[in-house]
C-alpha positions as CSV (number, residue, x, y, z in Angstrom):
1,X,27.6,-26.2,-15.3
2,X,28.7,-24.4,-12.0
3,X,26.4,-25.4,-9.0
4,X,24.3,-22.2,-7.9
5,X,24.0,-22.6,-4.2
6,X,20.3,-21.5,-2.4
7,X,22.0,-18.5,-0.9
8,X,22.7,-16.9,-4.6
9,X,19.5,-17.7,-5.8
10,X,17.8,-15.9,-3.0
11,X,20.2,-12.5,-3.8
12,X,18.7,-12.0,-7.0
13,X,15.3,-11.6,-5.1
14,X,14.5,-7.7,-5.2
15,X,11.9,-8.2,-2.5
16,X,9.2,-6.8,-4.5
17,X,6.7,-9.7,-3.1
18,X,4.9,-9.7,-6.8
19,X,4.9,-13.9,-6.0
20,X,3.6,-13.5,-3.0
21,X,0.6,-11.3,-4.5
22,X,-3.1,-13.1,-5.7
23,X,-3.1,-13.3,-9.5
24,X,-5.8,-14.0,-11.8
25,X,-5.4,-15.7,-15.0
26,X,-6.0,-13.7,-18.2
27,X,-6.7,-15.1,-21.7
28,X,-3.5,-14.8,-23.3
29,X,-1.8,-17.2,-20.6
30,X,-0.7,-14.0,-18.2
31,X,-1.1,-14.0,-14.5
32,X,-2.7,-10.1,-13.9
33,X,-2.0,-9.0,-10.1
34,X,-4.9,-8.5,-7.5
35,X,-4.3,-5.5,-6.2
36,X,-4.3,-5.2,-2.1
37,X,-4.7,-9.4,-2.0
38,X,-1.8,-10.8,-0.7
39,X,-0.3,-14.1,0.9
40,X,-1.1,-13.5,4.8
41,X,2.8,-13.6,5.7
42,X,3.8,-11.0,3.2
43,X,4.8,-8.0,5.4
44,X,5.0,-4.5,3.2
45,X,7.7,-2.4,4.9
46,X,7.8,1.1,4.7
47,X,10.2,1.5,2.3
48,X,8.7,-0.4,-0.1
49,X,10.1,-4.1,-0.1
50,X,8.4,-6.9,1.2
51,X,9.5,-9.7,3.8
52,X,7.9,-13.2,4.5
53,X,6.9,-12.9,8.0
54,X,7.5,-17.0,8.0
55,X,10.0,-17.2,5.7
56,X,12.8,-19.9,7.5
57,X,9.9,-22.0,7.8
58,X,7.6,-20.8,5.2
59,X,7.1,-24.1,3.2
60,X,5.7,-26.1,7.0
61,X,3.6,-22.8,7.9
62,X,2.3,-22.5,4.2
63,X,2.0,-24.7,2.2
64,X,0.8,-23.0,-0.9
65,X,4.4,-21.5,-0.5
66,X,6.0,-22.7,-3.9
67,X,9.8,-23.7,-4.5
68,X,11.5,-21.0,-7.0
69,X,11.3,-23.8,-9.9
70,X,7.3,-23.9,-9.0
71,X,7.3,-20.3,-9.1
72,X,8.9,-20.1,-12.7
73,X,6.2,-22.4,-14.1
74,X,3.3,-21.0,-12.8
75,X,4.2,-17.3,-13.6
76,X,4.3,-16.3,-9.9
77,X,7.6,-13.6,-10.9
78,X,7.0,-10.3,-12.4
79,X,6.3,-10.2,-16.2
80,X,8.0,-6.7,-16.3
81,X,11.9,-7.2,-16.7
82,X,12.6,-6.1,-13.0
83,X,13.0,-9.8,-11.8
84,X,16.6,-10.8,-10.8
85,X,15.1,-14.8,-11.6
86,X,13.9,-13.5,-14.8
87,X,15.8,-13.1,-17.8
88,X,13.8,-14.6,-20.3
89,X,11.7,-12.0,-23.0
90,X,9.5,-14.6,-23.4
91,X,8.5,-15.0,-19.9
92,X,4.9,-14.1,-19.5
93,X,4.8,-13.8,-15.5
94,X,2.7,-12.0,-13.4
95,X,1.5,-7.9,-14.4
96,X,0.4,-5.6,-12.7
97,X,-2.3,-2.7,-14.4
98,X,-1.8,1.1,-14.6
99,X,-4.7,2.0,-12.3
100,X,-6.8,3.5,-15.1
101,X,-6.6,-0.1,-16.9
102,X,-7.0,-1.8,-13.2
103,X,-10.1,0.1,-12.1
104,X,-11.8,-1.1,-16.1
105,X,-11.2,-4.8,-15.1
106,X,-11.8,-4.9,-10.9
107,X,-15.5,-5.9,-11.1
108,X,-14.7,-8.8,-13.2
109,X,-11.4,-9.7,-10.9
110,X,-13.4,-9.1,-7.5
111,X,-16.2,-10.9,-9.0
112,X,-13.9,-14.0,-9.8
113,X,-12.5,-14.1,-6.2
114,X,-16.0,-13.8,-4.0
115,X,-17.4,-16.6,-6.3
116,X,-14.4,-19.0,-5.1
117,X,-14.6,-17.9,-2.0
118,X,-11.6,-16.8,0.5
119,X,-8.7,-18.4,0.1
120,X,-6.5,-19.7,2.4
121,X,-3.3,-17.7,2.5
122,X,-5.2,-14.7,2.3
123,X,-5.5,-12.9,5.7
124,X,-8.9,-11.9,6.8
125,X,-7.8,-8.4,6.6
126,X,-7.2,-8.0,3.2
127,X,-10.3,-10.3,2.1
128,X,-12.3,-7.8,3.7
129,X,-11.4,-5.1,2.4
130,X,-11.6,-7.2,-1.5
131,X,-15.3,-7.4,0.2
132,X,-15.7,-3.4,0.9
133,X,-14.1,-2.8,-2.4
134,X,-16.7,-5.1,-4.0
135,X,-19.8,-3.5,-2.6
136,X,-18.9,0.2,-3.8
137,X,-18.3,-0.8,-7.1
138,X,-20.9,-2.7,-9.7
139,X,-20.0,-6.8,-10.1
140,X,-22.5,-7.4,-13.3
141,X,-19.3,-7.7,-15.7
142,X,-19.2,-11.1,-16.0
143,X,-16.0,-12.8,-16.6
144,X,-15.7,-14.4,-20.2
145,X,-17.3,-17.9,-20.9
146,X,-13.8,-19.9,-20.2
147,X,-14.1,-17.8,-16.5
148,X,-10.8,-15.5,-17.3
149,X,-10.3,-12.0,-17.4
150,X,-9.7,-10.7,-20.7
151,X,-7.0,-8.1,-20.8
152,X,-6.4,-8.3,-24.6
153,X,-8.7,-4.9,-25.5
154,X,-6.3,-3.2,-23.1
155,X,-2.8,-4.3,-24.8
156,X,-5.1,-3.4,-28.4
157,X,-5.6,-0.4,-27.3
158,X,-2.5,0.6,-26.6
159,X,-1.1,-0.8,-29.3
């Protein structure tokens, strides 16, 4: 087996910053992105791509950074075919909602995320506005009893 060297590994990476993104867990073992809830060193650029504002030193500055291998196991890459580390089918990986499906499940997500609390690579910014988000919409949707979103009626559905 040819040795991949760091600097080939990191080309694949589209910058789409979907690892860098707050995920919840869902029922069926998928990671389902928070929208607008996103490490504190992501930078979105206006063209679309993302760029760790830390990056050189990202695993000193944060720690919750994870290695690429890390990031494979714990579904941190998009579920969706468009990541260049991804090239299993059977990779489950992060998804992200349509916002029709997003806006059915939020309560449930923002609910999940006020009762932990703030988390740490999260910048104050964007926690607040999870908190404005929270307040305009209703949080009695409880979460199932195992504490996960369940996204299943939504794949049924458009089955």
């Amino acid at each position: 087996m040819n040795a991949v060297s760091i600097q080939d590994l990191e080309a694949l990476c589209k910058q789409c910053g979907t690892c860098c993104q707050a995920s919840i867990p869902t029922e069926d073992g998928r990671q389902l992105v928070v929208k607008g809830l996103k490490c504190k060193y992501l930078l979105e650029k206006s063209d679309g791509s993302t760029e760790c504002t830390t990056y050189a030193t990202r695993f000193q500055t944060a720690p919750w950074c994870m290695s690429l291998v890390k990031a494979f196991e714990n579904q941190a890459f998009p579920a969706d075919g468009t990541c260049g580390y991804v090239s299993s089918p059977e990779y489950k990986g992060k998804i992200s909602l349509s916002d029709s499906d997003y806006e059915q499940l939020e309560p449930r997500i923002l609910k999940s995320f006020i009762e932990n609390g703030q988390p740490v690579w999260c910048s104050d910014q964007d926690w607040l506005s999870l908190l404005r988000r929270a307040e305009t919409i209703s949080l009695s949707k409880s979460l199932n009893e195992n504490g996960l979103v369940d996204v299943t009626t939504l794949f049924d559905k458009k089955a």
